[in-house]
TISEVEX-356163 format. One line per 5 residues: number of its first residue (from 1); their letters; for each residue x negated, y, z of C-alpha. Coordinates in nm, 3 decimals. Layout:
BEGIN
NUM = a = X,Y,Z | ...
! end
This chain:
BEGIN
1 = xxxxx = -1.944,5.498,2.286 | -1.794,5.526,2.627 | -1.473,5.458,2.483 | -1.605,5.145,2.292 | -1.757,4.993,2.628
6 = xxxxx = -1.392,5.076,2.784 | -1.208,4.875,2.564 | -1.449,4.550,2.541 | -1.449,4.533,2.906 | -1.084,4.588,2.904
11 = xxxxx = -1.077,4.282,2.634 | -1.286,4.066,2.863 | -1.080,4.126,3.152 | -0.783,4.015,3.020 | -0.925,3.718,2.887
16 = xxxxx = -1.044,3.634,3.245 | -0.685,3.710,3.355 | -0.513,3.513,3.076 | -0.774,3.174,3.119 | -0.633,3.205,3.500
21 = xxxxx = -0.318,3.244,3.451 | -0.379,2.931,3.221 | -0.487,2.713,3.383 | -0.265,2.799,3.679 | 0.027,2.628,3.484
26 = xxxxx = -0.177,2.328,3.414 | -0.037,2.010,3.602 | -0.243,2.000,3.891 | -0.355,1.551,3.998 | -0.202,1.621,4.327
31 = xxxxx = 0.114,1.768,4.142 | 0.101,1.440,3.931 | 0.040,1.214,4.230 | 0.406,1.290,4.360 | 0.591,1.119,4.094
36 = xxxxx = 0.897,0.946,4.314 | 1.158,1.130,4.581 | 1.248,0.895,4.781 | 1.492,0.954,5.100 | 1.347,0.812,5.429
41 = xxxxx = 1.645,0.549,5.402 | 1.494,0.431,5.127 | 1.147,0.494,5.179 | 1.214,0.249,5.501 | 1.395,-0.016,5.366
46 = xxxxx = 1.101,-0.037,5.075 | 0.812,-0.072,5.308 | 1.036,-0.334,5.553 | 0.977,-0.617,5.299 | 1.294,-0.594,5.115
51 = xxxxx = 1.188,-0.672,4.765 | 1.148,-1.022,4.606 | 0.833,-1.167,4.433 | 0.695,-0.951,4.159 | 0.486,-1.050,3.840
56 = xxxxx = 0.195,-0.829,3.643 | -0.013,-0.843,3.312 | -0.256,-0.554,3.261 | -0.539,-0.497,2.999 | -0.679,-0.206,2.820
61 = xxxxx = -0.916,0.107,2.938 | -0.921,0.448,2.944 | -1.277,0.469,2.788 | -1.265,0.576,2.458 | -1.536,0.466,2.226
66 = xxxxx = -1.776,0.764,2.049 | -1.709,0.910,1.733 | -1.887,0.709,1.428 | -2.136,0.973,1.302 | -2.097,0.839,0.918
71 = xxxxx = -1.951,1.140,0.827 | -2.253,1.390,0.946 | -2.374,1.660,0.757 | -2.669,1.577,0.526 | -2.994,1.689,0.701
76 = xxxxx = -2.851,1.639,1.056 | -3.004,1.273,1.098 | -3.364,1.171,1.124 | -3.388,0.995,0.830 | -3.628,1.043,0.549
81 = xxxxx = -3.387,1.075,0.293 | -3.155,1.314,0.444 | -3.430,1.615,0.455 | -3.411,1.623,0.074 | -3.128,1.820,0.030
86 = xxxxx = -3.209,2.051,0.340 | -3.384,2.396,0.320 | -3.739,2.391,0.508 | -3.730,2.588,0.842 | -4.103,2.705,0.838
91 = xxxxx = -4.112,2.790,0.456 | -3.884,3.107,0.406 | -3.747,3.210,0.032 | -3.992,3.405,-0.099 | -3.820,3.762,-0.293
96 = xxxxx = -4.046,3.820,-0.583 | -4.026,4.217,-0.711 | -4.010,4.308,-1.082 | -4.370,4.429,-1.186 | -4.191,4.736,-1.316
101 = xxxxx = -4.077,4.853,-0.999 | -4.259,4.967,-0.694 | -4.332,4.784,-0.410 | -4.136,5.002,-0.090 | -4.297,4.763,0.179
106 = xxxxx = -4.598,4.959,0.167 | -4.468,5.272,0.158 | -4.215,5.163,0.483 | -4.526,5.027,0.642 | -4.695,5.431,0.561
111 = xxxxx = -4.367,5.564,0.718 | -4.344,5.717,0.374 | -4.029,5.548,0.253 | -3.738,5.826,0.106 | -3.488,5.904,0.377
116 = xxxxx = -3.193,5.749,0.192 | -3.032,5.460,0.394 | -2.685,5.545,0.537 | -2.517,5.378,0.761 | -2.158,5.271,0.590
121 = xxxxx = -1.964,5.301,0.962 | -2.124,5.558,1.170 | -2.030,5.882,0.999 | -1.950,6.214,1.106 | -1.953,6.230,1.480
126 = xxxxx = -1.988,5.995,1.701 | -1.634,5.948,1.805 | -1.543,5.905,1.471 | -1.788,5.602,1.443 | -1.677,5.490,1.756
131 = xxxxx = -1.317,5.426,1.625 | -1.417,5.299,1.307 | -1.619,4.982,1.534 | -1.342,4.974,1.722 | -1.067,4.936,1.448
136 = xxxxx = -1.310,4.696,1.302 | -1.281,4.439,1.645 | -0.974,4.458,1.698 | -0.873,4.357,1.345 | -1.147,4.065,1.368
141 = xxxxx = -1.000,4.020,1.706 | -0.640,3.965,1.535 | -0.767,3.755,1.262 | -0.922,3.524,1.462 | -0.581,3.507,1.729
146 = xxxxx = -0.393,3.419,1.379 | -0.612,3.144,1.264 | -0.632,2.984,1.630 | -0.224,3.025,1.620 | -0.193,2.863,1.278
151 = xxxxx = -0.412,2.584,1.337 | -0.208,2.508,1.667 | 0.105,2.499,1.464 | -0.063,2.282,1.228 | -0.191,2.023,1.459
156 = xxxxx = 0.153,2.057,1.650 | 0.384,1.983,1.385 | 0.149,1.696,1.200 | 0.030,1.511,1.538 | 0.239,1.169,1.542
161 = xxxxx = 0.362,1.204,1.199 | 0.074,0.874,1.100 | -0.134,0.678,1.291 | -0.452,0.711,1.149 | -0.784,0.560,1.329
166 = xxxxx = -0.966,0.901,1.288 | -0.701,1.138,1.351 | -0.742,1.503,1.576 | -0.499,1.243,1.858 | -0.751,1.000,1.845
171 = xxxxx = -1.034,1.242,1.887 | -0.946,1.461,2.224 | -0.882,1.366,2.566 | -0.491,1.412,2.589 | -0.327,1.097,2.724
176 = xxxxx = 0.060,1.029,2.729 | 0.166,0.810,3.049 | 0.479,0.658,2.978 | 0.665,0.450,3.231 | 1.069,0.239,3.107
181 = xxxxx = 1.176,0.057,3.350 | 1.517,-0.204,3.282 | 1.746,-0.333,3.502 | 1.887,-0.685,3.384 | 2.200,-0.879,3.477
186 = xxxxx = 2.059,-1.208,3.678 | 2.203,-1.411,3.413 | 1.940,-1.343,3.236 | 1.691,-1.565,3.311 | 1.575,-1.649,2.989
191 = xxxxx = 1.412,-1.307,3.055 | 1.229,-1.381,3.347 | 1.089,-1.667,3.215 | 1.007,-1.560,2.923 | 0.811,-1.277,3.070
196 = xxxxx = 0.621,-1.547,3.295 | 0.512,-1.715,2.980 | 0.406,-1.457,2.782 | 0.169,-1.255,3.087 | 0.001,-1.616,3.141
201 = xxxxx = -0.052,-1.637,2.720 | -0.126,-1.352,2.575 | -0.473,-1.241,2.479 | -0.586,-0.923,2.644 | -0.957,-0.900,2.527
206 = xxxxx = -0.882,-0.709,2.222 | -0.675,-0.411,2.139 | -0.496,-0.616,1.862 | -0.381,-0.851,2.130 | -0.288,-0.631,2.442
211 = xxxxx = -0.074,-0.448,2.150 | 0.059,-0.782,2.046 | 0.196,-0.825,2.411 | 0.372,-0.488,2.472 | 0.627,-0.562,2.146
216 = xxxxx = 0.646,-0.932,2.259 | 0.743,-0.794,2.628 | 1.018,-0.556,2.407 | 1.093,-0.822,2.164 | 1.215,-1.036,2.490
221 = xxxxx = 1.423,-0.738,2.608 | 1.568,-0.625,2.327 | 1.720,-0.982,2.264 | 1.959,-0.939,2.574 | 2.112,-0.582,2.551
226 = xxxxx = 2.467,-0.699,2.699 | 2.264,-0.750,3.018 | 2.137,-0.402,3.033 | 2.279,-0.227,3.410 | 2.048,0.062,3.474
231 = xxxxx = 1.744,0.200,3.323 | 1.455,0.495,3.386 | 1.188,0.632,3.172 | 0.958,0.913,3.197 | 0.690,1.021,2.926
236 = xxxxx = 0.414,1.283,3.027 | 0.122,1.414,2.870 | -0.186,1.541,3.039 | -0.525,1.682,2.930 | -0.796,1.463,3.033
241 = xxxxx = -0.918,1.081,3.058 | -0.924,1.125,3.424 | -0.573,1.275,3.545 | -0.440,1.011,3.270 | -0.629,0.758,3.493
246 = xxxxx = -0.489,0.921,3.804 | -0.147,0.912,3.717 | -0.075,0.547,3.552 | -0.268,0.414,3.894 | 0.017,0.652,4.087
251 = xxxxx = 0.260,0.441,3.832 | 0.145,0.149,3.891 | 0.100,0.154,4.299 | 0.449,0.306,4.342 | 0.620,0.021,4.095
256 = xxxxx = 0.364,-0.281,4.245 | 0.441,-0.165,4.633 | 0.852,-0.284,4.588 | 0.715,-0.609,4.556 | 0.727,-0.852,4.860
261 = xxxxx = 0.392,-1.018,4.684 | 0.271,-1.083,4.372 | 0.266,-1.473,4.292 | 0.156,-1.434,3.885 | -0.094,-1.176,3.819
266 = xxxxx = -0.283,-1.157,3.497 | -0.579,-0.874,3.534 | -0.761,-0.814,3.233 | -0.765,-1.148,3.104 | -0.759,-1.310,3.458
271 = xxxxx = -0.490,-1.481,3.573 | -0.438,-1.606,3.924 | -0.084,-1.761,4.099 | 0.029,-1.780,4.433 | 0.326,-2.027,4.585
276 = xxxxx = 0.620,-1.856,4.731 | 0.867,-1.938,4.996 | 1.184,-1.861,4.903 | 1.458,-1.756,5.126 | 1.741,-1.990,5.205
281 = xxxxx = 1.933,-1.722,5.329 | 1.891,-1.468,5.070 | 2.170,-1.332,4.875 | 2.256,-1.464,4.575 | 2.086,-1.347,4.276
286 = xxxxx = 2.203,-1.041,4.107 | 1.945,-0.856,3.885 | 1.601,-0.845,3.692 | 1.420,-0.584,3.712 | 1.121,-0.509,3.385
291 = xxxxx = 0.875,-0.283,3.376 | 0.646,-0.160,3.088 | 0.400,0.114,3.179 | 0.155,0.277,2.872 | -0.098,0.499,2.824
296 = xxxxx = -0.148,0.612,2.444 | -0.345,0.883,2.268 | -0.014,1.055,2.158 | -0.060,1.412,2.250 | 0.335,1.453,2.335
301 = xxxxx = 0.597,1.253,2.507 | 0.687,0.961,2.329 | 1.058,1.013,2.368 | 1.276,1.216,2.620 | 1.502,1.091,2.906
306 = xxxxx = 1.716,0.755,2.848 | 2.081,0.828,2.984 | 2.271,0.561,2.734 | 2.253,0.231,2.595 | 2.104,0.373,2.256
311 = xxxxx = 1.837,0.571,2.372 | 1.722,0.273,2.563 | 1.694,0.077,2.224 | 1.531,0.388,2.046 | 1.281,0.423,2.299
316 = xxxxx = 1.194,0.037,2.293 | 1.146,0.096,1.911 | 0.924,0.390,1.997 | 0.707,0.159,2.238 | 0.700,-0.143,1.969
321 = xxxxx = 0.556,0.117,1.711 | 0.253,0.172,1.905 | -0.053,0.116,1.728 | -0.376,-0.032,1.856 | -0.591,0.220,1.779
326 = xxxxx = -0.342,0.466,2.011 | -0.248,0.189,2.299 | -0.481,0.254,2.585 | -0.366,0.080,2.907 | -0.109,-0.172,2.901
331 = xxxxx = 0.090,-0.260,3.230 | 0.416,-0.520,3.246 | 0.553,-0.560,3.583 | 0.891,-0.744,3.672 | 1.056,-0.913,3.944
336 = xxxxx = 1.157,-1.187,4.086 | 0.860,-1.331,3.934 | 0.935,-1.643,4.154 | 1.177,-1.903,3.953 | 1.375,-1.914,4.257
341 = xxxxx = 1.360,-1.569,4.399 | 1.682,-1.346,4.345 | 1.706,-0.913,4.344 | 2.027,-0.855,4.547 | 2.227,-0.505,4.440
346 = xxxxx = 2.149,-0.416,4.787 | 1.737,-0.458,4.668 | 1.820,-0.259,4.383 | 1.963,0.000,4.575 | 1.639,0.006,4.803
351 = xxxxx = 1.421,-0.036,4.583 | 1.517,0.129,4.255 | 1.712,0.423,4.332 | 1.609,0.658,4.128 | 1.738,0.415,3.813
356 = xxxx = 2.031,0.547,3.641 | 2.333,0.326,3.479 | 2.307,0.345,3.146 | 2.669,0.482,2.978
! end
């Protein structure tokens, strides 16, 4: 027995151990808060003003909505009809005995019942028994670890195969932030304007509609891929509703803040404009600058790092595939918003240095 009580509190332990060790690898919010390395240089040059006019559309929420309960057991409700089928609590199943055969429940309530119960594991000794139990948990013990394992796999290897309202994605808390950002030639402006038409149109009071305008926004970039300079992505998941909402605000402060000021805004359906004075003196116009920032049920990355022209389209395709039912939060940002405003290179470089040419 001593033995026995060894080895469960040796189990325990290094459950306690292995949870903590757990969630010590977890990405901590403050580890997600620090998204961006900037050098001071840069870091200055952002904060003296040195972006242009910036434009934003936002809808979506990171509240879920609860499971329907049309699939509950039968009996679990407080209807009439679903108590048929269930067994009554305070009636138990009766046992009748054979008239033939003797009722033992008097003779165990005379403490005259025959001595012949054994117990099938304790036998022999007592360390003997003690083994057996033990051989017994840690095989229960190792069946359960291979179920838990298999089911993993399972979930691992079917999760974003279908998007299915319903689905195990659909019904935890893991969020995938994913921010693509696209530099554009400034000859492009059919892209700028574009975008300005399509944040002031679009319907963002239904999940059917803020989906509609994330492939529009790609639809619009995808149509100009000779203008393509630079690009940046990054896809991560994390655990819960409320890091998720922690780091897409991160996203979207650190992306909003290179703006001199925001003259079209579109917030959940609400749009306001501002005039801007443009600079007579600025240099001449050289880039666009789009940015499309998600937050989706997936409970993986949505695709890995863009270094050439055709992961840039095959992550764009990724985006556009996005269903409703998985499209939380929906934030486009570019800039110059402003139909005369202009992004100099030397903007870019201030503002956007941690883009990388696409080759």
């Amino acid at each position: 027995m001593r033995k026995l009580r060894l080895a469960f509190f040796s189990t325990i332990l290094s459950t306690l151990v292995f949870a903590q060790i757990n969630s010590s690898i977890d990405l901590p919010t403050q580890g997600m808060l620090t998204l961006l390395d900037y050098n001071p240089e840069v870091q200055a040059k952002s904060r003296s003003g040195s972006g242009s006019s910036g434009g934003r559309s936002r809808g979506g929420s990171f509240n879920r909505s609860a499971p329907s309960n049309n699939n509950s057991r039968p009996g679990g409700g407080s209807g009439g009809s679903s108590n048929n089928n269930s067994r009554p609590s305070s009636q138990p199943r009766s046992n009748p005995q054979p008239q033939n055969q003797p009722n033992y429940n008097n003779n165990y309530n005379n403490n005259s019942r025959p001595n012949t119960y054994v117990n099938p594991v304790i036998v022999g000794n007592n360390s003997g028994g003690d083994e057996g139990v033990f051989m017994i948990f840690l095989l229960l013990l190792g069946g359960v670890g291979a179920i838990g394992l298999l089911m993993w796999w399972l979930s691992r290897n079917n999760k974003g195969s279908s998007v299915v309202a319903g689905s195990t994605e659909l019904d935890n808390e893991i969020v995938t932030v994913t921010c693509l950002q696209i530099a554009l030639l400034a000859t492009a402006r059919e892209v700028q304007k574009d975008l300005t038409e399509l944040a002031t149109e679009s319907d963002l009071s239904t999940p059917e509609g803020l989906a509609e305008q994330l492939r529009e926004s790609i639809l619009i970039l995808m149509r100009s891929p000779e203008t393509w300079t630079h690009a940046r992505s990054t896809s991560r998941t994390v655990q819960n509703l409320k890091e998720a909402e922690v780091l897409f605000e991160q996203m979207s402060i650190t992306e909003r803040s290179k703006f001199s000021e925001e003259v079209i805004v579109n917030n959940q359906g609400k749009i306001k404009t501002k005039t801007y004075a443009v600079d007579p003196d600025a240099e001449p116009a050289a880039y666009i600058v789009a940015t499309l920032l998600v937050a989706t049920a997936d409970d993986k990355p949505l695709f890995p790092d863009v270094r050439t022209e055709e992961d840039l389209k095959t992550a764009l395709a990724r985006m556009a595939a996005v269903s409703p039912e998985y499209l939380m939060v929906f934030e486009l940002l570019w800039t110059p918003a402003a139909e005369d405003d202009s992004l100099s290179y030397d903007q870019l470089l201030a503002n956007y240095a941690d883009m990388g040419q696409l080759i």
